[in-house]
PyMOL CGO cylinders between C-alpha atoms (Angstrom):
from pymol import cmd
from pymol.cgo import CYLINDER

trace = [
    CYLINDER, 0.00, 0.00, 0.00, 1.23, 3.41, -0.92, 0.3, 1, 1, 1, 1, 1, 1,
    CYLINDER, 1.23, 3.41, -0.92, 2.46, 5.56, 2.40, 0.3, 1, 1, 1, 1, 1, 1,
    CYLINDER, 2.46, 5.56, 2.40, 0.12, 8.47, 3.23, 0.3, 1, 1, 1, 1, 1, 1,
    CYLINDER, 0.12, 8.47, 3.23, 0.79, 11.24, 5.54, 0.3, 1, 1, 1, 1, 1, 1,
    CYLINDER, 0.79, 11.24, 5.54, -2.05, 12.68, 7.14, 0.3, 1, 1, 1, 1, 1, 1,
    CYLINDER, -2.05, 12.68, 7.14, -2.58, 16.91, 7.97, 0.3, 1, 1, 1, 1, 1, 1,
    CYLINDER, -2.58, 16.91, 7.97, -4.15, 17.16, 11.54, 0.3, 1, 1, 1, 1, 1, 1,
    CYLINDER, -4.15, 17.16, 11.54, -4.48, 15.26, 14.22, 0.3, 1, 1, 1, 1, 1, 1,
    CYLINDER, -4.48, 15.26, 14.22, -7.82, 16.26, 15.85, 0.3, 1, 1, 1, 1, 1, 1,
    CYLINDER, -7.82, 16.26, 15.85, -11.34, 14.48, 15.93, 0.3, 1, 1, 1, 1, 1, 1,
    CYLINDER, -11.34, 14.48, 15.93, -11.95, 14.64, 11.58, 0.3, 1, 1, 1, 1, 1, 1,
    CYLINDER, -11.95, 14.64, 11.58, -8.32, 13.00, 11.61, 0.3, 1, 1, 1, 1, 1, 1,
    CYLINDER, -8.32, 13.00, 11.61, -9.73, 10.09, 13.92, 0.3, 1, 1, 1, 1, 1, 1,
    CYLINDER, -9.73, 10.09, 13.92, -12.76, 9.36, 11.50, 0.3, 1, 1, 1, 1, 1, 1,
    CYLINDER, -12.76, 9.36, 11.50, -10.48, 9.85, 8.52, 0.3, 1, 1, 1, 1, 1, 1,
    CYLINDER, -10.48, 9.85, 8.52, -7.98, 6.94, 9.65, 0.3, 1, 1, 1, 1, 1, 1,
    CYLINDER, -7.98, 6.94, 9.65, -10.88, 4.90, 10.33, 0.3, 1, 1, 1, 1, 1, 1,
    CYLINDER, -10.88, 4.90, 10.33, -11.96, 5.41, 6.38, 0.3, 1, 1, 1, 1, 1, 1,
    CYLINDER, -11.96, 5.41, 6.38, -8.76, 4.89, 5.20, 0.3, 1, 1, 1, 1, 1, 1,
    CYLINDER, -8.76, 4.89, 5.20, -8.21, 1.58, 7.28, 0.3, 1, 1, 1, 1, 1, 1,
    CYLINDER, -8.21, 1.58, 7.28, -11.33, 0.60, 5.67, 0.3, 1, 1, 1, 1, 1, 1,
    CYLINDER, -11.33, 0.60, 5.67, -10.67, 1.36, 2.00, 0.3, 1, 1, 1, 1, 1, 1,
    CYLINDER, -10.67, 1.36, 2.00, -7.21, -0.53, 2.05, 0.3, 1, 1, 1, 1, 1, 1,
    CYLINDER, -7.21, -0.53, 2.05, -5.34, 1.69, -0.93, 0.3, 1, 1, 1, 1, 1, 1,
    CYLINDER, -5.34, 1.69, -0.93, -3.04, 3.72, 1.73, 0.3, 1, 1, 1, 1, 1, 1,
    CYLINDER, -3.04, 3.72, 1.73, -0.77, 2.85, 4.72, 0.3, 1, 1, 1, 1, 1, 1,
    CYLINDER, -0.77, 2.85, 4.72, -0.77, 5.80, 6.99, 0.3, 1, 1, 1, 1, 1, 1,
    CYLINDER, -0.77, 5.80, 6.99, 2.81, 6.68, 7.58, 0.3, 1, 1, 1, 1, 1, 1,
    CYLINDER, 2.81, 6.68, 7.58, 1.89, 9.18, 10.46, 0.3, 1, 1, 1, 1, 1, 1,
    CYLINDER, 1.89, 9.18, 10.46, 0.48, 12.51, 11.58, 0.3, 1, 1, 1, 1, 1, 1,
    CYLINDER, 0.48, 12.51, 11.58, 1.47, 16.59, 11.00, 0.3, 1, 1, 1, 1, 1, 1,
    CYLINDER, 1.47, 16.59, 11.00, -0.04, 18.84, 13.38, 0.3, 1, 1, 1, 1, 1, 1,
    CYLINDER, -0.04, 18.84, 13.38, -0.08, 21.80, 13.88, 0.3, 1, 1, 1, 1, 1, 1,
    CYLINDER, -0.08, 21.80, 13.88, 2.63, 23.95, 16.17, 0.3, 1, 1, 1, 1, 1, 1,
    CYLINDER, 2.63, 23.95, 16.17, 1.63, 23.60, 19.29, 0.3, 1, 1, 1, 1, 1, 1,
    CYLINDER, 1.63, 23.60, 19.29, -1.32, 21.32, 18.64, 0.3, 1, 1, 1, 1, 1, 1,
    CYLINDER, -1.32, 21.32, 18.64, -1.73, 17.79, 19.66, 0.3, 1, 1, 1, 1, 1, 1,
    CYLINDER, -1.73, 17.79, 19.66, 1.77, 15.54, 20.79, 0.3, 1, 1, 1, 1, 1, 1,
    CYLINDER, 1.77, 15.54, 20.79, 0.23, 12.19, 21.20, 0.3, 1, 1, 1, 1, 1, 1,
    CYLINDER, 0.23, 12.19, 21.20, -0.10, 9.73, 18.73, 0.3, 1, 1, 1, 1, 1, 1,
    CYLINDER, -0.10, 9.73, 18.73, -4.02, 8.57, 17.36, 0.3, 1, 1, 1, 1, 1, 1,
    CYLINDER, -4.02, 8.57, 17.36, -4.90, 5.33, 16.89, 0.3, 1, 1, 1, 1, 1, 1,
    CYLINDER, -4.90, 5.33, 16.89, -1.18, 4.40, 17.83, 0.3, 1, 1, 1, 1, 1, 1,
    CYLINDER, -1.18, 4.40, 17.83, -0.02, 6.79, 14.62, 0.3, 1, 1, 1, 1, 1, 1,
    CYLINDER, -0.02, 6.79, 14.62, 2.68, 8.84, 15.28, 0.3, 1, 1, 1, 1, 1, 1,
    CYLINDER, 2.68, 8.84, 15.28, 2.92, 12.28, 15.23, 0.3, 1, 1, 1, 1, 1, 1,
    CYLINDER, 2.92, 12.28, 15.23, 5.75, 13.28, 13.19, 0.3, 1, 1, 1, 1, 1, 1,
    CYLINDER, 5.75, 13.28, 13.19, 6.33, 16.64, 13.61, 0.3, 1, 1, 1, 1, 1, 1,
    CYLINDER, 6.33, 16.64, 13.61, 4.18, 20.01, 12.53, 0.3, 1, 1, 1, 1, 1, 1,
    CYLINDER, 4.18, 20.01, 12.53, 3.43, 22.37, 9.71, 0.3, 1, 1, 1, 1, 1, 1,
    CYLINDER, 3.43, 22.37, 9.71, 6.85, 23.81, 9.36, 0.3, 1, 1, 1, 1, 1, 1,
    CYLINDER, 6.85, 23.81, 9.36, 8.43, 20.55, 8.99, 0.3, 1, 1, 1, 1, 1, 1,
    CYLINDER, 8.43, 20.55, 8.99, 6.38, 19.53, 5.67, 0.3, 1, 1, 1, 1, 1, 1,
    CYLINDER, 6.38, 19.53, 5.67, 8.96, 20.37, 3.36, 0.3, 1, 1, 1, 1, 1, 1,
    CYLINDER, 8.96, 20.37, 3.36, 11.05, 17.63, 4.48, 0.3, 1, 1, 1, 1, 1, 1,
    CYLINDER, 11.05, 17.63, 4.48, 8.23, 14.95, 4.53, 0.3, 1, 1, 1, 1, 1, 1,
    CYLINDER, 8.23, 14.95, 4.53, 7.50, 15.62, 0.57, 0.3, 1, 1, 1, 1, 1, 1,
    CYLINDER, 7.50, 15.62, 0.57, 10.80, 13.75, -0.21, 0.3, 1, 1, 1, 1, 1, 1,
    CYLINDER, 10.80, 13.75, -0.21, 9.85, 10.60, 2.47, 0.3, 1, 1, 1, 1, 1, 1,
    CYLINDER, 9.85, 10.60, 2.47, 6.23, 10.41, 1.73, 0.3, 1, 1, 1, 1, 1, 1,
    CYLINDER, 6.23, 10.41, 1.73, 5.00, 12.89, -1.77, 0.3, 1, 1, 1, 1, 1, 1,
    CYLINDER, 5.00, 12.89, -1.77, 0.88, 11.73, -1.00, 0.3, 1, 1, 1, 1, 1, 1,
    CYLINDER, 0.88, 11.73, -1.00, -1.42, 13.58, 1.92, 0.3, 1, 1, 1, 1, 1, 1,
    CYLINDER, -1.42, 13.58, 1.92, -4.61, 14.06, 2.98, 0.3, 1, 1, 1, 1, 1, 1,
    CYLINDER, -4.61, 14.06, 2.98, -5.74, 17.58, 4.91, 0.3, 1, 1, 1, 1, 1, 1,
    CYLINDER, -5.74, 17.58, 4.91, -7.47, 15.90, 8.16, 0.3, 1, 1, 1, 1, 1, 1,
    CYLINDER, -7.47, 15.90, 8.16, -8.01, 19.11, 9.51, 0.3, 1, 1, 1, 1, 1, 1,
    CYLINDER, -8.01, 19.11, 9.51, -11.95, 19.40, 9.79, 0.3, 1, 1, 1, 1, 1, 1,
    CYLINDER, -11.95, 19.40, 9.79, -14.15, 22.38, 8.83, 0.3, 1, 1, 1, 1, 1, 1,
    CYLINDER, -14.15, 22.38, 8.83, -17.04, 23.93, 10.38, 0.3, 1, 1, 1, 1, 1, 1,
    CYLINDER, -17.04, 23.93, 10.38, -17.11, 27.97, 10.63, 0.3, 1, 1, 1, 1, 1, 1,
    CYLINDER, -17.11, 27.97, 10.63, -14.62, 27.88, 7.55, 0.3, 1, 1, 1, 1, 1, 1,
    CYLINDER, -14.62, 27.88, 7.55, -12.93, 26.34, 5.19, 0.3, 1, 1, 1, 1, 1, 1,
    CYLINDER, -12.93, 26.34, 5.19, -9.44, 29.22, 5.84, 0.3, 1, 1, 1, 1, 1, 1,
    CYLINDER, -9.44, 29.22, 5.84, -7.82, 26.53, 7.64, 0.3, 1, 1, 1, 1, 1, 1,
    CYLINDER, -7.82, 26.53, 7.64, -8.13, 23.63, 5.07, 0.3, 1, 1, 1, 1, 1, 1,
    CYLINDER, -8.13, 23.63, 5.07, -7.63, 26.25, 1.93, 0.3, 1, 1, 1, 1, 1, 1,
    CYLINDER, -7.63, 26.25, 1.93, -4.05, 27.15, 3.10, 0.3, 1, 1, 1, 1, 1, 1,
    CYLINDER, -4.05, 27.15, 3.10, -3.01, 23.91, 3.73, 0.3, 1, 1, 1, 1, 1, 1,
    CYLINDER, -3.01, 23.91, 3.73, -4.00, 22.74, 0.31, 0.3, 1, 1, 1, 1, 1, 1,
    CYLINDER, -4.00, 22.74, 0.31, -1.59, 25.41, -1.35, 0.3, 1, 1, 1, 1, 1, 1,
    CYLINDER, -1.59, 25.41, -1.35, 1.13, 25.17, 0.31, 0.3, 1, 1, 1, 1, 1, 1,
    CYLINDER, 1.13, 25.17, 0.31, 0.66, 20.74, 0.36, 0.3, 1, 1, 1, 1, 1, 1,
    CYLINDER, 0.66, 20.74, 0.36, 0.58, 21.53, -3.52, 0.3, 1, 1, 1, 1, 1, 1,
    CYLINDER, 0.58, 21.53, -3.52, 3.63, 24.36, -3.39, 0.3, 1, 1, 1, 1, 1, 1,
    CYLINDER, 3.63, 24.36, -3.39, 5.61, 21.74, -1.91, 0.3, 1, 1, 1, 1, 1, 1,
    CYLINDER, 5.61, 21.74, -1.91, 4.48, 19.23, -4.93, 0.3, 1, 1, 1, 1, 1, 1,
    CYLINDER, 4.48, 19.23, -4.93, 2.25, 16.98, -2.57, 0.3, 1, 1, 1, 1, 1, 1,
    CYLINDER, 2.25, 16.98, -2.57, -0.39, 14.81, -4.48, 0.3, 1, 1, 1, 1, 1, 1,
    CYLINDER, -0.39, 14.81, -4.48, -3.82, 14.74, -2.49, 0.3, 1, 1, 1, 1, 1, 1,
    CYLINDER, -3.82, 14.74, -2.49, -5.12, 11.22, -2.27, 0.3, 1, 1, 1, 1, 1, 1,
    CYLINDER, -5.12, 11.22, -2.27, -8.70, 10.96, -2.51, 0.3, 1, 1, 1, 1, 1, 1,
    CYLINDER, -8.70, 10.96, -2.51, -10.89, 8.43, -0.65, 0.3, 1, 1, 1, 1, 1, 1,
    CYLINDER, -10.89, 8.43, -0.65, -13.00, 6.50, -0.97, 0.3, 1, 1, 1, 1, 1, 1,
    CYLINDER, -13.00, 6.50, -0.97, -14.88, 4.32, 2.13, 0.3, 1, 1, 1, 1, 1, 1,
    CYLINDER, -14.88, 4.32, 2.13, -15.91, 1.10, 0.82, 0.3, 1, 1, 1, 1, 1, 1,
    CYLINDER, -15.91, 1.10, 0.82, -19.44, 2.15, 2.76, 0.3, 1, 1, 1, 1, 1, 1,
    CYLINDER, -19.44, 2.15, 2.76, -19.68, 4.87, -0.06, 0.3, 1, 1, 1, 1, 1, 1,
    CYLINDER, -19.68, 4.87, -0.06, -21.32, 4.63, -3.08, 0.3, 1, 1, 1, 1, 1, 1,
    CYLINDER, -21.32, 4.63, -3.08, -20.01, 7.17, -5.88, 0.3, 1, 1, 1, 1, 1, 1,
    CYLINDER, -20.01, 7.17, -5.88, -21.22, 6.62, -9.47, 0.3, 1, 1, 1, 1, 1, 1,
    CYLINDER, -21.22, 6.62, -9.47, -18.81, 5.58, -11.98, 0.3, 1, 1, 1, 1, 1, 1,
    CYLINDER, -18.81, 5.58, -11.98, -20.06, 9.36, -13.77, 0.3, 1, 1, 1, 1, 1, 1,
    CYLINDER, -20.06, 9.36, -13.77, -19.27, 11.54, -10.88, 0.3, 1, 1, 1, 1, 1, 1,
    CYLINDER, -19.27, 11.54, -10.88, -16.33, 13.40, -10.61, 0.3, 1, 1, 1, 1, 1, 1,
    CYLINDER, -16.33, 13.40, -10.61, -14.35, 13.70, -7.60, 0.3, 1, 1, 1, 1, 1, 1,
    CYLINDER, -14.35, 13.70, -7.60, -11.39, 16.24, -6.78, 0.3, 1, 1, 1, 1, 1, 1,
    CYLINDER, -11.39, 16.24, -6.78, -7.86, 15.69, -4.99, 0.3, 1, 1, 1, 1, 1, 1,
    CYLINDER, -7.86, 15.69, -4.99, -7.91, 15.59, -1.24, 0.3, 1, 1, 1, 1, 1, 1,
    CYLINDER, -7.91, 15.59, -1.24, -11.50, 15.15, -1.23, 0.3, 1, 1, 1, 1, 1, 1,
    CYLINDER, -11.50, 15.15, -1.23, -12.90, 12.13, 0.67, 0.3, 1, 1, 1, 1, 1, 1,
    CYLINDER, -12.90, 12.13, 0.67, -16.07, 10.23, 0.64, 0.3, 1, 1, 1, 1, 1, 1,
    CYLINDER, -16.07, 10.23, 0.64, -16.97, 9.07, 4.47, 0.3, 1, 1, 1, 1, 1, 1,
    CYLINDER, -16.97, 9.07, 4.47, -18.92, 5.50, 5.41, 0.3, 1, 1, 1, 1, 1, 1,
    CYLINDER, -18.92, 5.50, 5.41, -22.62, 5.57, 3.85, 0.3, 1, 1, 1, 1, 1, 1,
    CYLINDER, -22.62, 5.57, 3.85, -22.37, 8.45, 1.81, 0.3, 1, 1, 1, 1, 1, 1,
    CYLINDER, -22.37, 8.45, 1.81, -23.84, 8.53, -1.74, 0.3, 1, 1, 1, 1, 1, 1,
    CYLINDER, -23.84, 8.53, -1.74, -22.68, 10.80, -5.00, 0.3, 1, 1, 1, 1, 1, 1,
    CYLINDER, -22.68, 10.80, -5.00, -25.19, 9.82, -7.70, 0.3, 1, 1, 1, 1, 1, 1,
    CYLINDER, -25.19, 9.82, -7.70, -24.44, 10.19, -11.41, 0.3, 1, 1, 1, 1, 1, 1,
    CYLINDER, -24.44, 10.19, -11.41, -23.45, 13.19, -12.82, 0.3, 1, 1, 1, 1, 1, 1,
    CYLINDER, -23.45, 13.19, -12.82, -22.43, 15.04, -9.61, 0.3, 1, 1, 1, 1, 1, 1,
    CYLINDER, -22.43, 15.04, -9.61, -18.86, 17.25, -9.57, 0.3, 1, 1, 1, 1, 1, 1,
    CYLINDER, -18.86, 17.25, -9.57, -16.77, 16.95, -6.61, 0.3, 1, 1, 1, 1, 1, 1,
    CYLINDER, -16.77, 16.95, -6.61, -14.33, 19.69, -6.03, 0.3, 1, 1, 1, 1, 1, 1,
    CYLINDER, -14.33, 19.69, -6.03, -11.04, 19.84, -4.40, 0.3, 1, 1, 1, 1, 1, 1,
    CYLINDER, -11.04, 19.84, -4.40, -10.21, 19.57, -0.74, 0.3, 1, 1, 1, 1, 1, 1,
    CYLINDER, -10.21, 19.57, -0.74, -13.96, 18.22, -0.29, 0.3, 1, 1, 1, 1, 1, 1,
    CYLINDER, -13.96, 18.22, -0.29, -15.51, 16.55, 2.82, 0.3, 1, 1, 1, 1, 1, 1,
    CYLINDER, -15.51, 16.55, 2.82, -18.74, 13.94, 1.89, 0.3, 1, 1, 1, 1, 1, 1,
    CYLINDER, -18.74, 13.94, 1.89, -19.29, 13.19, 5.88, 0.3, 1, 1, 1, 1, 1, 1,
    CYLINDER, -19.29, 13.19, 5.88, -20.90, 10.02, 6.98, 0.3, 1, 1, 1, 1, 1, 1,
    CYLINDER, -20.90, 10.02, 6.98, -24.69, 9.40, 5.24, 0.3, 1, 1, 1, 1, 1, 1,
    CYLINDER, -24.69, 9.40, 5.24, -24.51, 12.50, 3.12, 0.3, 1, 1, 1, 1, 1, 1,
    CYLINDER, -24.51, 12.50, 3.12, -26.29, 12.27, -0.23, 0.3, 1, 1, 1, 1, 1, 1,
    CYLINDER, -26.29, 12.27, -0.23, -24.97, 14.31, -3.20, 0.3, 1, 1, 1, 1, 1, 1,
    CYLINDER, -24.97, 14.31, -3.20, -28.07, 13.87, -5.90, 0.3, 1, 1, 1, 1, 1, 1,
    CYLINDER, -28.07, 13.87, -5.90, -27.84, 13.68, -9.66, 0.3, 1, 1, 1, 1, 1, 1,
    CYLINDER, -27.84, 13.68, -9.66, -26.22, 16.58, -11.41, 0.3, 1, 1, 1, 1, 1, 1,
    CYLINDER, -26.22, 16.58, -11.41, -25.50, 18.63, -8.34, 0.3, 1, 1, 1, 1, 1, 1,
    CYLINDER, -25.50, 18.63, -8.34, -21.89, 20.28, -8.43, 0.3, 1, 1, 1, 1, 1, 1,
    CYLINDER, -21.89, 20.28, -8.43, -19.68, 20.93, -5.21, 0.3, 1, 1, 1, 1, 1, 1,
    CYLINDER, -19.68, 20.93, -5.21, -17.22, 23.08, -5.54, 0.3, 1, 1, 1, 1, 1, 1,
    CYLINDER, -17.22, 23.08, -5.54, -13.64, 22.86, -4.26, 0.3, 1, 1, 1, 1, 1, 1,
    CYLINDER, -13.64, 22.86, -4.26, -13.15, 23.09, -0.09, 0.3, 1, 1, 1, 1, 1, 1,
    CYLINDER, -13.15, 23.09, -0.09, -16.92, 22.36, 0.60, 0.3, 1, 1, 1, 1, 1, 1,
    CYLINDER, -16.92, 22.36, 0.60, -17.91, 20.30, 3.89, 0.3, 1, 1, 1, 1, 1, 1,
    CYLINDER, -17.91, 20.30, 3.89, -21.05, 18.46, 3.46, 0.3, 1, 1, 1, 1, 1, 1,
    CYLINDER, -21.05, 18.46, 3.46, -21.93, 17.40, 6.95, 0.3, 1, 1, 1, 1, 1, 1,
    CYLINDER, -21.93, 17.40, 6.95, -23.69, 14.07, 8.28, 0.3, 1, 1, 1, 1, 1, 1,
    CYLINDER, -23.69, 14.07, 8.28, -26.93, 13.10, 6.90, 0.3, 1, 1, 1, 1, 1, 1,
    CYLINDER, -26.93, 13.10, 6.90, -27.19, 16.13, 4.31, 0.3, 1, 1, 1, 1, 1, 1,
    CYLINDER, -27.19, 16.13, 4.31, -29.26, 15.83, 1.00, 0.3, 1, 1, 1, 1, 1, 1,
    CYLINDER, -29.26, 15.83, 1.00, -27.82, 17.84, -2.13, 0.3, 1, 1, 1, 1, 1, 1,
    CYLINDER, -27.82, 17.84, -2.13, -30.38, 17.11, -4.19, 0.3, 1, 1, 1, 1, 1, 1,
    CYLINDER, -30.38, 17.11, -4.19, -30.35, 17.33, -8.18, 0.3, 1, 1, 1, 1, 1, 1,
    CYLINDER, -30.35, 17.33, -8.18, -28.94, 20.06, -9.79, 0.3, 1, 1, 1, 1, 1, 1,
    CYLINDER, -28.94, 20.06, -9.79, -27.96, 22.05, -6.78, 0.3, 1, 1, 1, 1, 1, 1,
    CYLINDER, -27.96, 22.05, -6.78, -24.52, 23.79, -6.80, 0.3, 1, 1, 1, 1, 1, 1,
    CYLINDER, -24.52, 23.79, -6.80, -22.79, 24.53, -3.73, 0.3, 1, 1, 1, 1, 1, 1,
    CYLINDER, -22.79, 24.53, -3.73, -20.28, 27.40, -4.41, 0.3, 1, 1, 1, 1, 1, 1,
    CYLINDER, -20.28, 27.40, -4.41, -16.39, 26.59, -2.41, 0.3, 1, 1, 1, 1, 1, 1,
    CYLINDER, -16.39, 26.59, -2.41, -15.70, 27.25, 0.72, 0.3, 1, 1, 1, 1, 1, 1,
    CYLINDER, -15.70, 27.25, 0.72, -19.04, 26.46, 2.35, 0.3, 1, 1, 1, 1, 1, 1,
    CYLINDER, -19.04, 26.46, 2.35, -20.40, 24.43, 4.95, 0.3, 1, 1, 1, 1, 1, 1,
    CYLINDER, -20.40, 24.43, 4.95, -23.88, 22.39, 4.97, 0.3, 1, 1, 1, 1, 1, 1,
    CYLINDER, -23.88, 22.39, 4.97, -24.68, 20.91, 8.33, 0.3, 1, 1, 1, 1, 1, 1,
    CYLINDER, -24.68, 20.91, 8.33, -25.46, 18.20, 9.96, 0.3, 1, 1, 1, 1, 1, 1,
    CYLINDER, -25.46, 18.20, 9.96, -29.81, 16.35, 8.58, 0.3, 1, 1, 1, 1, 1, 1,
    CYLINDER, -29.81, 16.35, 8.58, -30.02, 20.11, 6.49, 0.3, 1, 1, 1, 1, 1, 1,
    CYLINDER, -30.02, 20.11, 6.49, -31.74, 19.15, 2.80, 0.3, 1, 1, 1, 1, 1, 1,
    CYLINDER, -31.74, 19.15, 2.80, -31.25, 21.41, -0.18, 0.3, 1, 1, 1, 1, 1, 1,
    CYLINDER, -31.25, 21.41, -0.18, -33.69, 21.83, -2.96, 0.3, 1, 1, 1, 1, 1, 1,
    CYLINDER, -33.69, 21.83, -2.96, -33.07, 20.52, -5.91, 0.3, 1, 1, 1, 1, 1, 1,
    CYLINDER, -33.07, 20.52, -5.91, -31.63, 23.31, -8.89, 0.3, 1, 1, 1, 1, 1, 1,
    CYLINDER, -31.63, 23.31, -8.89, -30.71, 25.60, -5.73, 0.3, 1, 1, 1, 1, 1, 1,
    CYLINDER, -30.71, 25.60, -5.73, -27.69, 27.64, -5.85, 0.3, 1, 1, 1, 1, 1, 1,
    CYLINDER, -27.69, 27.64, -5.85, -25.77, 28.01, -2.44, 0.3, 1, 1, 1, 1, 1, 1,
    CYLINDER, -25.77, 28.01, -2.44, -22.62, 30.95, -2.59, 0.3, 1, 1, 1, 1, 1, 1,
    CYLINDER, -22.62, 30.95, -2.59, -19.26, 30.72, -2.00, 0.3, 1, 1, 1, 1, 1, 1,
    CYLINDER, -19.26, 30.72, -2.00, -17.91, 31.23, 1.66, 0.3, 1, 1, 1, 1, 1, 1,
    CYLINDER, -17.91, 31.23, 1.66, -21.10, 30.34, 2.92, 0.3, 1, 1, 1, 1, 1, 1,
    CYLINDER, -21.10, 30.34, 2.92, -22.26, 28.43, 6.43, 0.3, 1, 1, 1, 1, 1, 1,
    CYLINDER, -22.26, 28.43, 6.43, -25.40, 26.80, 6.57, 0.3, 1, 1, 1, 1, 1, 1,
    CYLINDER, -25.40, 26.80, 6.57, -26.52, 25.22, 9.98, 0.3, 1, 1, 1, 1, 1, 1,
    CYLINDER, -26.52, 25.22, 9.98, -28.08, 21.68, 10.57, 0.3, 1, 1, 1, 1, 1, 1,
    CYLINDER, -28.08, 21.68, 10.57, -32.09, 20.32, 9.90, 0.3, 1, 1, 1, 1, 1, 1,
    CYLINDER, -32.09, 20.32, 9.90, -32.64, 23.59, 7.94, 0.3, 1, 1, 1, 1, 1, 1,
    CYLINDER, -32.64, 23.59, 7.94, -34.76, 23.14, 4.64, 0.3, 1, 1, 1, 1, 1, 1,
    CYLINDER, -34.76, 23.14, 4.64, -32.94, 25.55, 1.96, 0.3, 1, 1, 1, 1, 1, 1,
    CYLINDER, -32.94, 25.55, 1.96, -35.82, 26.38, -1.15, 0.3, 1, 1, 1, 1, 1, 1,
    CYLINDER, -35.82, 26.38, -1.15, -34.25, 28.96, -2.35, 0.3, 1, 1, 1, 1, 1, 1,
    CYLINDER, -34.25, 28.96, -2.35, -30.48, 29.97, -3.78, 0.3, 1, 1, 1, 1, 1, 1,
    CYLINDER, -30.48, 29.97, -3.78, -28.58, 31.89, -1.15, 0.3, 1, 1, 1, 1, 1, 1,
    CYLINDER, -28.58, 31.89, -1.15, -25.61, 34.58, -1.89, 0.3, 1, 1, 1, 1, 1, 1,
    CYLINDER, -25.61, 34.58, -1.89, -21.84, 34.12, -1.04, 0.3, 1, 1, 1, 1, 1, 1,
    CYLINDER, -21.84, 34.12, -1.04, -21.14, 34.60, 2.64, 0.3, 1, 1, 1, 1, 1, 1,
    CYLINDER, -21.14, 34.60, 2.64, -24.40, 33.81, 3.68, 0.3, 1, 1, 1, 1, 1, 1,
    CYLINDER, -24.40, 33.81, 3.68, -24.61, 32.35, 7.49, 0.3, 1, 1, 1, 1, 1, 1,
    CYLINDER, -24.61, 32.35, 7.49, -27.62, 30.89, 8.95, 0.3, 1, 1, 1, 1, 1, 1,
    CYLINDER, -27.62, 30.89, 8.95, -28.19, 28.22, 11.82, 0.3, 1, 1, 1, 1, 1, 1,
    CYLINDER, -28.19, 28.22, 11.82, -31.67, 29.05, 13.19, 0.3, 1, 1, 1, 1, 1, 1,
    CYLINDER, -31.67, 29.05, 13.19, -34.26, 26.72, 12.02, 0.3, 1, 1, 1, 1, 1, 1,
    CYLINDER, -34.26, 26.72, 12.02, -35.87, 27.81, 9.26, 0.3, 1, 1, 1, 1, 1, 1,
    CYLINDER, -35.87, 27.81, 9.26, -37.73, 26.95, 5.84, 0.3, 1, 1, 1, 1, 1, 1,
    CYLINDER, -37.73, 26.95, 5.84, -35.87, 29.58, 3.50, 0.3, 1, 1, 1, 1, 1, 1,
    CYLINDER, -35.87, 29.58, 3.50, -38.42, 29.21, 1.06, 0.3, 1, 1, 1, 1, 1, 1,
    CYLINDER, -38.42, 29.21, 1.06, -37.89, 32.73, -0.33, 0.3, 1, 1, 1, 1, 1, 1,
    CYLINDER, -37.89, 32.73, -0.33, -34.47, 35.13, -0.71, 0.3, 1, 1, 1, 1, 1, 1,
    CYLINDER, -34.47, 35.13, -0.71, -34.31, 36.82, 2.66, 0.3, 1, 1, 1, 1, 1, 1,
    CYLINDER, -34.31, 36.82, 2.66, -33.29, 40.58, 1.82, 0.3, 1, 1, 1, 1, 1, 1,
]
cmd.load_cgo(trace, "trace")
């Protein structure tokens, strides 16, 4: 199995390893963190040193993952993905065996698909993507590069989810609706409408209509 050296070693990075295990394509060869962040190992992998150090693991192990998660914004995870790239990095993507992604979707680099998670046919993955466990990307929707889609959220047909955004946690999108960039939407919301960039909502709502 080819070596892969995971980016953050926080809570996303424990469900990420657990993914990985599953899908059997990469060994994990061990853990960046952050400076200052976490010192102990997870799941018995090693932390290997931090963010400043990552020009010297390109010429031991040239395949990563971002494991950092994303929840207010995606800031974090965007600057990591440059500089893993400046460095000449691949991003692995993955897969969970759980998953079910249609042979006609497209998925980006250092996006990865969690346990029970569907992409139906046609759908467009970006970049530096999260599909979190049970999410459902319909038909046709696109998602653009360093987008979260939390547990249990429906993308339904057609929908297009601009980057850098955030869907929580049971929130369903209508189909054909256009979310904007930079945007965070909070969980069991029902979005009927398309929604401009930086738009933040968490109160439980029906936005059937384009609030002013």
């Amino acid at each position: 199995m080819k070596p892969l050296l995971l980016i953050g070693g926080g809570g996303h990075c424990r469900s990420c390893c657990d993914v990985i295990e599953a899908e059997g394509k990469y060994k994990i060869a061990g853990i960046i963190e952050q400076t200052g962040g976490n010192s102990k190992s997870v799941f018995g992998y090693q932390i290997l040193g931090n963010d400043n150090d990552l020009s010297e693991f390109v010429k031991k192990c040239s395949t990563a993952l971002i494991t950092v998660g994303q929840i207010k914004n995606a800031d974090l995870r965007v600057r990591l993905f440059q500089k893993l790239q400046g460095l000449g990095f691949e991003l692995a993507t993955i897969i969970s065996p759980r998953a079910y992604v249609s042979k006609n979707a497209i998925l980006g680099a250092g996006t990865i698909v969690m346990h029970d998670s569907l992409i139906n046919t046609g759908a467009k993955i970006g970049n530096n993507c999260i599909l979190n466990t049970k999410s459902l990307v319909e038909h046709d929707a696109i998602v653009e590069d360093h987008c979260h889609i939390s547990t249990s959220s429906v993308v339904n047909g057609g929908t297009v989810i601009r980057e850098q955004s955030f869907v929580g946690s049971n929130t369903i999108i209508k189909e054909y609706v256009t979310i904007g960039k930079n945007s965070v939407i909070g969980g069991g919301l029902r979005i009927m409408c398309d929604l401009p960039d930086n738009t933040w909502i968490q109160n439980n709502e029906n936005f059937s209509e384009k609030k002013g």
